[in-house]
N, C-alpha and C positions, 0 to 999 in steps of 0.2 A: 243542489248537486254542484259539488267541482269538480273540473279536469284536473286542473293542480293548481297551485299556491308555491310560489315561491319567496321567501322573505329573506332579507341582504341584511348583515347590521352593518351601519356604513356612518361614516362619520365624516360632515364638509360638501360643500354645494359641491365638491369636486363629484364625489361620490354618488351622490344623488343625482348629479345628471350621467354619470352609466349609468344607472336601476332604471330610468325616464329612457335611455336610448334603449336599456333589453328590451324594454316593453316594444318599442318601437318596434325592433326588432325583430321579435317574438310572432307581434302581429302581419309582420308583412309576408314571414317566412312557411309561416302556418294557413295563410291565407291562400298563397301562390302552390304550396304544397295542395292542397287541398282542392282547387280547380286543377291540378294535372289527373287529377282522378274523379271529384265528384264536388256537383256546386249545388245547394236548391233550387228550385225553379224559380222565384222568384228574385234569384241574383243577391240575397241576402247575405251575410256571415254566417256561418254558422256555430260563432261562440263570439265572448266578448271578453277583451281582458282591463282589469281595472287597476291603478296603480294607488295602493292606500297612501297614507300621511307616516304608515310606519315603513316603507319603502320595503313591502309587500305587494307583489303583482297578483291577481288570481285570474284566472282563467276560468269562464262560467260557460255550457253550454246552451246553444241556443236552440230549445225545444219547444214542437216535438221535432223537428227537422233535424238534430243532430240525433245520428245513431253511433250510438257509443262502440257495437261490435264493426261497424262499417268504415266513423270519421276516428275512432282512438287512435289505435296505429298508426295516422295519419299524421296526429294531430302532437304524440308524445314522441314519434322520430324527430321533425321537423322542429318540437320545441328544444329536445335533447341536444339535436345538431350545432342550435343555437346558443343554448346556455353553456357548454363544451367549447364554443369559440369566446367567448364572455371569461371565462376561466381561464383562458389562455393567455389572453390580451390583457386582461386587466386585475387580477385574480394570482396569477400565477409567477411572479415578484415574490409579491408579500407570504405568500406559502412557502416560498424558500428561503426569506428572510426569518421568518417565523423557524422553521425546523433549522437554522443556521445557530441561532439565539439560545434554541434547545440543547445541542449537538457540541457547542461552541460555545458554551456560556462565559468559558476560563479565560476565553480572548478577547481583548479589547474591543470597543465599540467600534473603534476606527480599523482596524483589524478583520470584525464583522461584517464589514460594510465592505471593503478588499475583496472579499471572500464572495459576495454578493456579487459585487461585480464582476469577478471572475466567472462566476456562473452564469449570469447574465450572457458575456461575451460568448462562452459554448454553447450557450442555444442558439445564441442568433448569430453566431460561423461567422466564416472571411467568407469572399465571393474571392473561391478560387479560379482562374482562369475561366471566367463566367459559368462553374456550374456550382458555385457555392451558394447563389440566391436559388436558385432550383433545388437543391438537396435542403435548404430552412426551408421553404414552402413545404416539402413533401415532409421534413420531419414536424413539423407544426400538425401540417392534416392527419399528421397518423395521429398524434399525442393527444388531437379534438377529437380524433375515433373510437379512442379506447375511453375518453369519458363518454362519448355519447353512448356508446354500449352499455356500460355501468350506468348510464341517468336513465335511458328507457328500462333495461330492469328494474330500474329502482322504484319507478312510476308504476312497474304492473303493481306492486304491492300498499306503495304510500304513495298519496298524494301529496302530501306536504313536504316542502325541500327548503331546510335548512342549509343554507349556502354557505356558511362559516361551520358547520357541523359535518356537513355535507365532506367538503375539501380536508377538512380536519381529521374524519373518523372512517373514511371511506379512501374510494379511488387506490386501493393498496399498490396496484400496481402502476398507476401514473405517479404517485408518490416516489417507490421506491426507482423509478428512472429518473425523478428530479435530487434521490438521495447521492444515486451515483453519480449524477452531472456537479455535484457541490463536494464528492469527494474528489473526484477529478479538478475541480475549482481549487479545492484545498492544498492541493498539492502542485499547481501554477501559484497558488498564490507564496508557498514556501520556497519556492525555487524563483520568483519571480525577487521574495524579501534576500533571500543569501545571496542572489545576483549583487544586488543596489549592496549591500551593506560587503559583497566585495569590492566594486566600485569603489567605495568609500574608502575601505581601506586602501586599494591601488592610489586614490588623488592624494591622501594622507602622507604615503611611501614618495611619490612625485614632489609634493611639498618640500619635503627634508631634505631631500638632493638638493647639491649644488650644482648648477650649470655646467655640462659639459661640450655641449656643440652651439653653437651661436642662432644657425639655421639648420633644419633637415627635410629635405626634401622627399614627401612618401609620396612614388607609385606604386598606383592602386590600377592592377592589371583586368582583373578578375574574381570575382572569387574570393575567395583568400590569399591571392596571390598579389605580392607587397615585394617592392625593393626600395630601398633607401638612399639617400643620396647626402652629401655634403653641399654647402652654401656654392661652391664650386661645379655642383655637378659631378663629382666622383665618386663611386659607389664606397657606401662606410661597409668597413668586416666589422663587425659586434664579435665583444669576445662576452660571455655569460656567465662565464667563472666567477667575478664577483657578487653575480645576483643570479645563484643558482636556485635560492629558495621560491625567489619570485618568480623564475621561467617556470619551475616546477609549478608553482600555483597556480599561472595561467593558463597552464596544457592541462592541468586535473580541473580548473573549476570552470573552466568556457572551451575545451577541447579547441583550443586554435595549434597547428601541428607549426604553423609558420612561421608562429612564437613574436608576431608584427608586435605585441604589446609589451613585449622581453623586450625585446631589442630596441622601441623607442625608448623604453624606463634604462635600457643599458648606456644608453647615449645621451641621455637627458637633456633634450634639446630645451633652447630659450623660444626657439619657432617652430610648429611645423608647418608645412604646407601641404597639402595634401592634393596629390594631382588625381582625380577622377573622374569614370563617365556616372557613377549610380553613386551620387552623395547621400542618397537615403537609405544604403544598404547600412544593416545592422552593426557592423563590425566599423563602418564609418563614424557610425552614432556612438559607439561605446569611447571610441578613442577619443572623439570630442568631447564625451563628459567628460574622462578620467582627463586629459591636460588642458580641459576649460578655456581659457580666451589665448594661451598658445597656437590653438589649431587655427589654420583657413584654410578651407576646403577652396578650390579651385577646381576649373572644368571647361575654363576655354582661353587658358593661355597656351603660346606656339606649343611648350611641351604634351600639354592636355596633349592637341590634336593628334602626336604618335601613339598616342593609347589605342587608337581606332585601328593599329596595325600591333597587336598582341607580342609583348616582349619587348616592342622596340626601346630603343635607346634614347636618353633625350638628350 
């Protein structure tokens, strides 16, 4: 008699030593589970799990001391619990890489693999303001709960659990939550390729120009809030009229209302300098790709220091 049989097909010592850690795993969970409620008397196990050469675990009970109506439910929660975390951690990649391949055949490999990674990033979130590692914990535990649900019914019926069959023809609705995480994926990742391939064209557009200001001095207040300056210190007016196509394209395809990227391409400096306190903000980093080794960002020369007083002058 078995309690169940699980079999993995798995290719690479990598692989093989997960199947050697479930088992581990397996055993210790079902053990510890199984002493909060009931041990033999004589401090025994009361099953045994074996790990074959075809990286196949089973699970035998050890009788007569195990009772099947008393230790089961004991014994298929606690394995469920665990094989649901096993899927998660190390299983649940490759399922999305796989329904990506399906889904996404038309799209290059490199393309594919974009797309992977974007969905990758939505599971595992930013740590927003410290509660974004707390809201992945809590969405991981649900996503282990709703297979562990779906693996113990699956156990009242079969014992045997094809884990690539299993993941593949099952789990409908852990599936179709990683469907929507990779259509969401998909659509970062198109917005993420029109971004760069504007970039591109903006360094393109910057190229062609010929030099019109020697140095320009950008502060950077806030925000999106940007004033300009001349090698002098004098504030520059940008007039936009002859690059009205391109102010238009950077308020429609990056909604900057400040037009900071109009107005450097209007003045076409041979320098900028960029005076800020947060050089890692996003709108810092676009402006350094798009004019490449012109930019120096700066953040503690005398001028820097009036930034700490909003507005001021330098």
């Amino acid at each position: 008699m078995e309690l169940f049989r699980i079999q993995a097909v798995v290719n690479g010592e990598r692989n093989k030593k997960y199947i050697a850690q479930l088992q581990q795993l397996l055993a210790c969970e079902m053990t510890v589970e199984l002493h909060k409620y009931t041990f033999d008397t004589a401090g025994e196990p009361l099953f045994e799990l074996n790990l074959k050469n075809d990286n196949t675990i089973v699970c035998l009970p050890k009788l007569p001391q195990f009772q099947l109506i008393k230790h089961g439910p004991i014994i298929y929660k606690a394995a469920a619990a665990i094989v649901a975390d096993f899927i998660v951690q190390h299983l649940e990649s490759h399922m999305m890489e796989q329904m990506i391949a399906r889904k996404y055949a038309s799209y290059s490999k490199t393309d594919r693999a974009s797309i992977l990674q974007f969905s990758q990033i939505v599971l595992q979130g930013e740590d927003w303001d410290g509660y974004g590692a707390k809201f992945i914990e809590a969405d991981q535990k649900r996503r282990k709960q709703v297979i562990a649900t779906e693996l113990f019914d699956y156990w009242s019926t079969d014992s045997l659990l094809l884990l690539e069959g299993f993941t593949t023809f099952r789990l409908a609705a852990y599936r179709q939550e990683l469907n929507e995480v990779i259509e969401y994926a998909l659509d970062e990742f198109v917005l993420e390729k029109q971004y760069k391939e504007f970039i591109d064209l903006l360094k393109y557009f910057v190229y062609l120009q010929d030099t019109k200001q020697e140095v320009v001095h950008l502060f950077h207040y806030s925000g999106q809030d940007f004033t300009l300056y001349d090698k002098n210190f004098e504030p520059i007016t940008v007039e936009h009229n002859s690059d009205a196509i391109v102010a238009e394209m950077i308020e429609t395809e990056m909604n900057m209302n400040d037009m900071v990227l109009s107005s450097l391409i209007a003045v076409s400096p041979a320098k900028i300098i960029v005076h800020t306190k947060v050089p890692q903000q996003q709108i810092i980093r676009t402006i350094a790709s798009i004019f490449e080794n012109r930019v120096t960002v700066c953040s503690q020369c005398a001028h820097c220091s009036k930034l700490a007083t909003e507005g001021s002058q330098p």
